[in-house]
LUMGUVO-235169 format. One line per 2 residues: their letters; for each residue x, y, z of C-alpha. Coordinates in steps of 0.1 Angstrom, whole numbers. Example, Ala and Ser with C-alpha at 12.3 -4.5 7.8 and 13.67 -1.06 7.14 Angstrom:
// residues 2
as = 123/-45/78; 137/-11/71
// end
This chain:
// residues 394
xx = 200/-294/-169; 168/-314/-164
xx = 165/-304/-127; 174/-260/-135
xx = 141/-269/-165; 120/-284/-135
xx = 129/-255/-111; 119/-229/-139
xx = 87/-244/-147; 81/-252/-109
xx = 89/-214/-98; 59/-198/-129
xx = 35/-222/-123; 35/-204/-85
xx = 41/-171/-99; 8/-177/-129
xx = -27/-172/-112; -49/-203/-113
xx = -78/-200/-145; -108/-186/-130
xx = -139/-205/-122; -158/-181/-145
xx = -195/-203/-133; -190/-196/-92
xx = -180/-154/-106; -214/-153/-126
xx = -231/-167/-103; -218/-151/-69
xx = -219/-113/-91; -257/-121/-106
xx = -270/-133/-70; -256/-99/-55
xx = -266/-77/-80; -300/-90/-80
xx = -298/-90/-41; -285/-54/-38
xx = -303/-38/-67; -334/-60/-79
xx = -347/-64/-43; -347/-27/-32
xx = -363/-16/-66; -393/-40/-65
xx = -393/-34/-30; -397/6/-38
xx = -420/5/-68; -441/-29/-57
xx = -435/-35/-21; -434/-66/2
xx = -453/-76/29; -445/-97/60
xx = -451/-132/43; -424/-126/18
xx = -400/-118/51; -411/-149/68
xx = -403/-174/42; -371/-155/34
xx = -363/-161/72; -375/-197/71
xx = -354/-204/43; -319/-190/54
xx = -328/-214/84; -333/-242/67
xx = -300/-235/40; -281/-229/74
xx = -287/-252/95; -287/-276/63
xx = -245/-271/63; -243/-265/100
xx = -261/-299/114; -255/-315/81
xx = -227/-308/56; -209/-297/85
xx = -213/-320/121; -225/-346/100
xx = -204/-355/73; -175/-338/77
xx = -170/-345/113; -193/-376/119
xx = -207/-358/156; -236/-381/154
xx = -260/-404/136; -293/-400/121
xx = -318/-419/95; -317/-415/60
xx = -345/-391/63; -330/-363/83
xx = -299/-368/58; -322/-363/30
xx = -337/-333/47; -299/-324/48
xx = -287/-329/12; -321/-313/-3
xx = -311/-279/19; -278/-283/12
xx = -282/-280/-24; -307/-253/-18
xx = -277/-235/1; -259/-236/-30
xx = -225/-247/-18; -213/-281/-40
xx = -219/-314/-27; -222/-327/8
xx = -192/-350/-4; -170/-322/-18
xx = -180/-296/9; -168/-324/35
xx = -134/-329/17; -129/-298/14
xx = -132/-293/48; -114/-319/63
xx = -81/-312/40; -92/-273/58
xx = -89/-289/91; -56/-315/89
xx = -35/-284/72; -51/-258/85
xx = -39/-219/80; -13/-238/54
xx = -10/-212/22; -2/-242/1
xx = -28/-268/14; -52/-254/29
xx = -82/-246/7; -92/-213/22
xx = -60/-204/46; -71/-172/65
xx = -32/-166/63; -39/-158/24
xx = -58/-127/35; -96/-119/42
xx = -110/-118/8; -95/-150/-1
xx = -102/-172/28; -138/-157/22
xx = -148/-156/-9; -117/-155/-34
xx = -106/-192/-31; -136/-204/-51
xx = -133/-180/-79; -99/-197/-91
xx = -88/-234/-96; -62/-230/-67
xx = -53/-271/-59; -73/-279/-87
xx = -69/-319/-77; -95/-309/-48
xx = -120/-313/-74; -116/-350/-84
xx = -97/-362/-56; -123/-377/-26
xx = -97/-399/-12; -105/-386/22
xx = -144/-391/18; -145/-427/12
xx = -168/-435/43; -192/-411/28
xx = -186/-426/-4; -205/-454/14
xx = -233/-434/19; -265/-435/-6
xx = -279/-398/10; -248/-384/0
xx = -234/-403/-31; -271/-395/-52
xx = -269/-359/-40; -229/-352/-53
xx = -245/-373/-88; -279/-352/-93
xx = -265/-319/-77; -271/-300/-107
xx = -304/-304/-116; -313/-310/-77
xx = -297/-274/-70; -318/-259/-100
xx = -350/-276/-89; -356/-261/-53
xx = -338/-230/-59; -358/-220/-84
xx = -391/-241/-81; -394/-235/-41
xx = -394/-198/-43; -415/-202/-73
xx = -440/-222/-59; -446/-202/-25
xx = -447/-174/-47; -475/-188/-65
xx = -496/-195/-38; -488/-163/-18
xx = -499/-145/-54; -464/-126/-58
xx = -439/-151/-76; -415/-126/-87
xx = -413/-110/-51; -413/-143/-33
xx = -384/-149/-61; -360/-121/-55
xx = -367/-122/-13; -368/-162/-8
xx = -344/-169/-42; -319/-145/-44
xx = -319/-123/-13; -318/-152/9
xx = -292/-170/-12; -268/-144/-13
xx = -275/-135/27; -271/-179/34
xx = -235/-176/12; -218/-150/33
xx = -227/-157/67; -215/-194/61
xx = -185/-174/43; -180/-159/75
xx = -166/-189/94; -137/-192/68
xx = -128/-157/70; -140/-134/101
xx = -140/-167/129; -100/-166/119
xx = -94/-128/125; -119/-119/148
xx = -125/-132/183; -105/-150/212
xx = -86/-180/216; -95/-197/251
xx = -82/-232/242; -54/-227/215
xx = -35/-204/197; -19/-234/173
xx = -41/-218/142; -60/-182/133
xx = -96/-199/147; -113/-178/174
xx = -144/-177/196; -171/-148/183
xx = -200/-150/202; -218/-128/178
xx = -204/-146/147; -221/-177/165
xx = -257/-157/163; -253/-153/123
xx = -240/-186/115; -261/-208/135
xx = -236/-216/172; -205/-220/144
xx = -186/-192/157; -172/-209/187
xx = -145/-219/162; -115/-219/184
xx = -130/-246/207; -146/-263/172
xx = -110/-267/157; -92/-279/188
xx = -121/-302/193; -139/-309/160
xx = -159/-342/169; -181/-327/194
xx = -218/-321/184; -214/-289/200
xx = -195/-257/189; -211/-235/218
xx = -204/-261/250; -220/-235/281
xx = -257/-236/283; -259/-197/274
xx = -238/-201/244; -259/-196/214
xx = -257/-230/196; -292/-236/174
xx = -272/-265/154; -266/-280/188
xx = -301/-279/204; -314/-294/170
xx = -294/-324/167; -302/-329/209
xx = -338/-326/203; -333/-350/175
xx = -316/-373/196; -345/-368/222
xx = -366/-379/195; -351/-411/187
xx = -342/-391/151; -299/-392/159
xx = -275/-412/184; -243/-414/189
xx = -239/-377/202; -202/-371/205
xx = -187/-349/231; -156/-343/239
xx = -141/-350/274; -148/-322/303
xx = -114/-329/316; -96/-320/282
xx = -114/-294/275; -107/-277/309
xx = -72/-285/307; -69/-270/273
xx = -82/-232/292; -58/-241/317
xx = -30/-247/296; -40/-217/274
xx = -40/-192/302; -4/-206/312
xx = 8/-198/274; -2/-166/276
xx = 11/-159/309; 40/-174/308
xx = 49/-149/272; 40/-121/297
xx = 66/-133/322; 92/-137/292
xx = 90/-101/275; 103/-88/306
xx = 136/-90/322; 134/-100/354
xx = 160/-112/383; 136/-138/395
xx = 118/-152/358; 130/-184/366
xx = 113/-186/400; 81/-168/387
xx = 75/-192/356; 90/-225/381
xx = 60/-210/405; 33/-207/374
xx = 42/-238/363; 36/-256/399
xx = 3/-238/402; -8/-252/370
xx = 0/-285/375; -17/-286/406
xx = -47/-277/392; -43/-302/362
xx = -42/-326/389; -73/-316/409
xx = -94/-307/372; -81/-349/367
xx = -94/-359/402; -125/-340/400
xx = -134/-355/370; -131/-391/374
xx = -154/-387/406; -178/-372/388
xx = -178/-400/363; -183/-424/394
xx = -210/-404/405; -230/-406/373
xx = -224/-443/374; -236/-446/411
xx = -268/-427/402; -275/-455/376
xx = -265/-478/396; -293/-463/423
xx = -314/-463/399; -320/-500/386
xx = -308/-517/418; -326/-491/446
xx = -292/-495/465; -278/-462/479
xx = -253/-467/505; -227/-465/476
xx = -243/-436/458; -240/-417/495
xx = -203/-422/501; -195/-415/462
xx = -219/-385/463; -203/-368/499
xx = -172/-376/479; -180/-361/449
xx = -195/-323/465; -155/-327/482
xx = -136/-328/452; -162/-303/433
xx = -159/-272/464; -117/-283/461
xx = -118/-279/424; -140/-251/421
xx = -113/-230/446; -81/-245/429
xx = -97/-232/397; -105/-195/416
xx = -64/-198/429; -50/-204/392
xx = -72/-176/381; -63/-152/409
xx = -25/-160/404; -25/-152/362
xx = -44/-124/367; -19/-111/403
xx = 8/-118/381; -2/-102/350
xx = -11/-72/369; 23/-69/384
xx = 37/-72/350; 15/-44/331
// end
């Protein structure tokens, strides 16, 4: 009897809807209807000029790469260190970003990334659709315990930056959102332009391209190192959001300080926190190892092949995906190889370096440009042979 009562009340509390969060709905609907109608009409009957769009600018930087290099590589994921200044730098723009605490954001995100695309854990699944991975997550108290439950934050917990931030949000949150714009505004002799552009223009713009990662970098892109969860690669995401639309390598590797790892991805968020670190300002950078990463494309590109090879029926699968599989183990094996003499390289050229002894560095360097022209046409041969074979198979 007891357990047919439980079941009952078990199956409407999934059928009720959550109560709405009726403080995120006024103020997401009052930002945007300012944004969208209060901007244009000042703009039409007053006007702007080109300071108001500079500070606007200025400020969606410093809101975004507040949660990018902060909330984000940070504290959620602990990429690297920095002083107490650069993290108050951090918590003052992340409160001017208007997106909770550094020490709620970060548990959100975290629960996001251990149970991720999981309807009844994750806190925006993409799986629930676009408009709730987006924006529709925060408008109800869906896993309401996320909001008094930091269990998973306790190192931050640990942190002063963070811990007077999460208790003085409020007010702090008020202060610059308000009394920035304001202030510019008085200076610049146009406070109630300077208010709308740089307060609630910028505000709503800073929301939804950070928005954007929780919604369109799950739908929207390509998936060179897994295809485990919905997170994809979008080069042009990573131009509005600040490098964080390389989001399928970011979830398969979410420690590195990087989200764009090639030198012509664009990754702002990453060149601050290296010029920081050039700066003596961070340490600790964390990247994640070249071999893995490789071997994740690698094993990617054998995935996709191989479900190629399977849709068909052919006499010979067996011997095409034995074949596949050879070809990508030997390339495993040379990525592996290629690796650790690069490492011994770098070590020799230290080594060169403080002890001026370069008989060593010689034999590990003629080593080294071996292994890298081997590699380099093992990686052109697995390439050639997914591509031959995918080909034959269109």
């Amino acid at each position: 009897m007891n357990s047919e009562v439980q079941k009952t009340d078990t199956s409407r509390s999934k059928h009720s809807k959550p109560k709405l969060i009726w403080l995120n709905i006024s103020v997401f609907s009052l930002t945007s209807a300012i944004a969208f109608i209060g901007v244009p009409l000042w703009g039409y009957f007053v006007g702007f000029d080109a300071t108001h769009w500079i500070v606007t600018l200025l400020c969606i930087g410093y809101c975004g790469m507040s949660i990018t290099a902060g909330y984000h590589r940070l504290w959620s994921h602990k990429a690297y260190e920095t002083n107490r200044w650069i993290k108050l730098f951090y918590a003052i723009g992340g409160a001017f970003a208007v997106q909770n605490s550094a020490l709620h954001w970060a548990s959100d995100h975290r629960i996001h990334h251990r149970h991720v695309d999981d309807n009844d854990r994750d806190p925006y699944s993409a799986k629930r659709g676009f408009w709730y991975s987006h924006i529709g997550w925060m408008l109800r108290e869906y896993q309401a315990s996320r909001y008094t439950d930091y269990s998973n934050v306790k190192d931050l917990q640990r942190d002063p930056i963070v811990m007077w931030q999460h208790r003085n949000y409020l007010w702090l949150t008020l202060t610059v959102n308000f009394g920035l714009p304001i202030f510019i505004g008085f200076l610049h002799g146009d406070v109630i332009g300077m208010l709308l552009t740089a307060g609630f223009l910028r505000l709503v713009i800073s929301h939804h391209t950070t928005f954007f990662i929780n919604s369109l970098a799950h739908v929207w892109g390509k998936q060179p190192y897994s295809d485990r969860n919905t997170a994809r690669d979008n080069g042009f995401l990573a131009l509005l959001t600040y490098g964080e639309g390389y989001h399928n390598f970011h979830h398969h590797f979410q420690n590195d300080y990087r989200n764009g790892i090639r030198w012509w991805h664009f990754d702002p968020t990453k060149w601050l926190i290296k010029v920081l670190s050039w700066l003596k300002l961070a340490k600790n950078l964390k990247r994640s190892d070249e071999t893995k990463i490789e071997m994740a494309r690698a094993e990617m590109l054998l995935n996709q092949t191989r479900k190629k090879v399977m849709h068909f029926s052919l006499p010979n699968k067996d011997e095409l995906l034995d074949s596949l599989k050879h070809e990508y183990e030997v390339y495993c094996a040379k990525l592996a190889e290629y690796y650790s003499v690069k490492r011994e390289w770098v070590l020799a050229q230290k080594k060169q370096l403080s002890d001026n002894c370069d008989a060593q560095s010689v034999e590990i360097k003629h080593k080294y440009q071996q292994i890298k022209a081997l590699v380099a046409q093992h990686k052109e041969n697995w390439l050639n042979y997914n591509k031959q074979l995918k080909l034959a198979l269109a």
